[in-house]
KOLVEX-543587 format. One record per residue: residue in one letter; x, y negated, z negated of N, C-alpha, C in turn; residue number from 1. Coordinates in pm, 1 decimal. Layout:
// residues N
{'a',{X,Y,Z},{X,Y,Z},{X,Y,Z},NUM}
...
END
This chain:
// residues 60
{'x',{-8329.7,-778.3,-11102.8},{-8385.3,-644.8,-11094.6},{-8508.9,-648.1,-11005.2},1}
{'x',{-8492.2,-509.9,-10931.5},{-8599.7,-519.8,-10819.4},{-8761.2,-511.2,-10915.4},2}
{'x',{-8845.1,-543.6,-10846.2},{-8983.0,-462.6,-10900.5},{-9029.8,-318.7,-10888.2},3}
{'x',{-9084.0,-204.5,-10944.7},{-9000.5,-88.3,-10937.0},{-9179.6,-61.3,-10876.8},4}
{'x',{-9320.6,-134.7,-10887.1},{-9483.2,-78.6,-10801.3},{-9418.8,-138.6,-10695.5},5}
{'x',{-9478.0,-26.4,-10597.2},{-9416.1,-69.8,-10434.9},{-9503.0,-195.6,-10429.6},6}
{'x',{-9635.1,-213.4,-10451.9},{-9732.6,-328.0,-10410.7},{-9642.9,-466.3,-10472.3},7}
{'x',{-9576.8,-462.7,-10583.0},{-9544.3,-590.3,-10637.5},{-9364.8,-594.5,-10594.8},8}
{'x',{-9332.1,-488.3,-10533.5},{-9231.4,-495.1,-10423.7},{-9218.4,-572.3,-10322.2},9}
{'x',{-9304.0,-491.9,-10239.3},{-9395.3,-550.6,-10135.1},{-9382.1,-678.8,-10090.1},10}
{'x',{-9450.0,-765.8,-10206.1},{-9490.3,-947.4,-10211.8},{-9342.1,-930.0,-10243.5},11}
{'x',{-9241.9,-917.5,-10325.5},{-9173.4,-950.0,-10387.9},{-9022.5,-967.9,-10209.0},12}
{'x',{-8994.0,-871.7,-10154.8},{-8935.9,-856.6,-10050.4},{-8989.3,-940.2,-9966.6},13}
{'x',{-9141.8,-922.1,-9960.4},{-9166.2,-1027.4,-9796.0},{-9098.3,-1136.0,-9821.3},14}
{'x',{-9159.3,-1200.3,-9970.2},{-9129.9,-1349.8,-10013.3},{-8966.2,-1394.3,-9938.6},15}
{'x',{-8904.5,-1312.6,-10026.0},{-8767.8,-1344.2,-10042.9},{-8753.0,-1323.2,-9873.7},16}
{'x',{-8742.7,-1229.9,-9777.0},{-8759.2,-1257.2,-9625.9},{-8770.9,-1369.6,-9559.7},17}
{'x',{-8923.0,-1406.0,-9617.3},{-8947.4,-1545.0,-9538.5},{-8875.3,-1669.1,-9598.0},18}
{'x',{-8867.5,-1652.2,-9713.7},{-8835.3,-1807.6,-9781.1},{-8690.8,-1839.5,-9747.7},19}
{'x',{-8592.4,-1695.9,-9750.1},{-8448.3,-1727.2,-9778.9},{-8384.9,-1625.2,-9680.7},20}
{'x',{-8385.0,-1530.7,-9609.9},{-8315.4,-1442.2,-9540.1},{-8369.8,-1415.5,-9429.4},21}
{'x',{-8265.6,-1403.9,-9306.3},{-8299.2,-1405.4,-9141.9},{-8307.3,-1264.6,-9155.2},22}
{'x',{-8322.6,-1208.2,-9247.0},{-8290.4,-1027.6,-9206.8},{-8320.1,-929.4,-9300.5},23}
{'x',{-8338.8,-814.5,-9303.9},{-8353.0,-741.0,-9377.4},{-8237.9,-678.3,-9479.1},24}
{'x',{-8098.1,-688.6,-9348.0},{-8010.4,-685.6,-9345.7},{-7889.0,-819.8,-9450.6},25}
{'x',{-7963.5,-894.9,-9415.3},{-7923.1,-1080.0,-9476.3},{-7987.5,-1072.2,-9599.1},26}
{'x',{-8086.9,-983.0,-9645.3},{-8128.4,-976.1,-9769.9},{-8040.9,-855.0,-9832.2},27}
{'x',{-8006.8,-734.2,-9790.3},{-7955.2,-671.8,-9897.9},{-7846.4,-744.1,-9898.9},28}
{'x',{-7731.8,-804.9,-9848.1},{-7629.4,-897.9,-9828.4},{-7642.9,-964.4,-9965.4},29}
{'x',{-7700.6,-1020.3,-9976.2},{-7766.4,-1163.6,-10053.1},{-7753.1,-1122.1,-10191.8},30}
{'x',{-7861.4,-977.4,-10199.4},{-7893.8,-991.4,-10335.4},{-7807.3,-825.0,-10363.2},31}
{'x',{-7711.9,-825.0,-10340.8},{-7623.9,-686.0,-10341.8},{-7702.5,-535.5,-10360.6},32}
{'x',{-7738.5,-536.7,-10249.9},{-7822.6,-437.3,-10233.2},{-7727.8,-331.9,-10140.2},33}
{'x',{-7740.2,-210.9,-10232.2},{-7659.3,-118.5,-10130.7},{-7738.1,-47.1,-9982.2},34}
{'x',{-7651.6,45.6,-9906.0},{-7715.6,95.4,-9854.7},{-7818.6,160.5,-9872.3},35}
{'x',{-7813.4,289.0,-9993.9},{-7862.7,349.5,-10033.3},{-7986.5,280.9,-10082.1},36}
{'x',{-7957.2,206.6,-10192.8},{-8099.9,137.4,-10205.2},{-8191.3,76.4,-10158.2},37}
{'x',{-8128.3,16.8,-10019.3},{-8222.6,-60.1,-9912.1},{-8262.1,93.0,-9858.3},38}
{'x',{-8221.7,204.5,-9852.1},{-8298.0,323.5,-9784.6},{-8381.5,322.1,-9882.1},39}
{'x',{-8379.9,328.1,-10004.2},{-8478.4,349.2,-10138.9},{-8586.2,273.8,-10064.4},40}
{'x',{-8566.2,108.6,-10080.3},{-8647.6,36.7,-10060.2},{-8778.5,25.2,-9964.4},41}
{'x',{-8683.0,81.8,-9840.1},{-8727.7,109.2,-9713.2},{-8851.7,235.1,-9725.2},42}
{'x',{-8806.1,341.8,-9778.6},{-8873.4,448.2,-9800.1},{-8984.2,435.2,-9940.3},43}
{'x',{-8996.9,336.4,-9989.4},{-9082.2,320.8,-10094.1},{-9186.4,260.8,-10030.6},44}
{'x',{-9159.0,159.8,-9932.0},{-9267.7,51.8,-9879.0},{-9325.2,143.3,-9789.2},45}
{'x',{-9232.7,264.8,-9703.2},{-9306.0,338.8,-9652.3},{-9398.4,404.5,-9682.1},46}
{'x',{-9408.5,478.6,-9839.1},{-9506.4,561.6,-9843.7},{-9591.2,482.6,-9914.4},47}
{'x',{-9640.6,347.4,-9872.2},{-9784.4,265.8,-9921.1},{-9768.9,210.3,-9737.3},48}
{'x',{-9717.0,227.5,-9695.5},{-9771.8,238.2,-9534.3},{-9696.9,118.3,-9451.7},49}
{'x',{-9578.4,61.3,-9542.4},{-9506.1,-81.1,-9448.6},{-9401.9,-17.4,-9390.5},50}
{'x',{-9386.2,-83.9,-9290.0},{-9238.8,-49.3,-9228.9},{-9167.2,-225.7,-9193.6},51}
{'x',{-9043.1,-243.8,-9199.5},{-8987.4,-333.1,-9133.8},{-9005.8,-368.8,-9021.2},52}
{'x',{-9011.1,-516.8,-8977.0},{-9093.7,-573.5,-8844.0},{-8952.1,-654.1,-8828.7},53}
{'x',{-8846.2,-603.3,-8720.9},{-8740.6,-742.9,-8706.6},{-8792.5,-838.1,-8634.6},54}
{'x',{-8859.9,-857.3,-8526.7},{-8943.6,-890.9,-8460.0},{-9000.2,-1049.4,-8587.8},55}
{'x',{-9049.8,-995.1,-8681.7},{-9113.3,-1087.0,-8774.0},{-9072.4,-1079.1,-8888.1},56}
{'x',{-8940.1,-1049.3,-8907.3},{-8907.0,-1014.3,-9070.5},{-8973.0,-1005.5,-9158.6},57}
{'x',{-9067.9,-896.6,-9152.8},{-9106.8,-865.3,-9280.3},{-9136.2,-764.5,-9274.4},58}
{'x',{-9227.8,-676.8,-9372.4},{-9293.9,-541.8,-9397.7},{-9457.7,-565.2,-9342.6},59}
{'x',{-9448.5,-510.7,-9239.1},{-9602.1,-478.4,-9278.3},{-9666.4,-369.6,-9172.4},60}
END
């Protein structure tokens, strides 16, 4: 289960990014993440101000 405070999201997504997945994409893969919810996800980190970096896989 995801962490549902974007801040303990946040750490929780970068982590898993850097440690184990080439992608943002390679992470919902991974941990069966739908579309929809990676939009959730996406749009949660947004409104505390992250956006996805493919460039550097991560949020910030």
């Amino acid at each position: 289960m995801l962490p549902q405070d974007p801040v303990m999201l946040l750490s929780y997504i970068n982590t898993q990014l850097r440690d184990n997945y080439g992608s943002l994409d390679a992470l919902a893969d991974g941990l069966d993440i739908s579309e929809e919810e990676k939009k959730a996800i996406t749009d949660k980190l947004a409104s505390i101000g992250y956006v996805y970096s493919e460039e550097s896989n991560q949020f910030k």
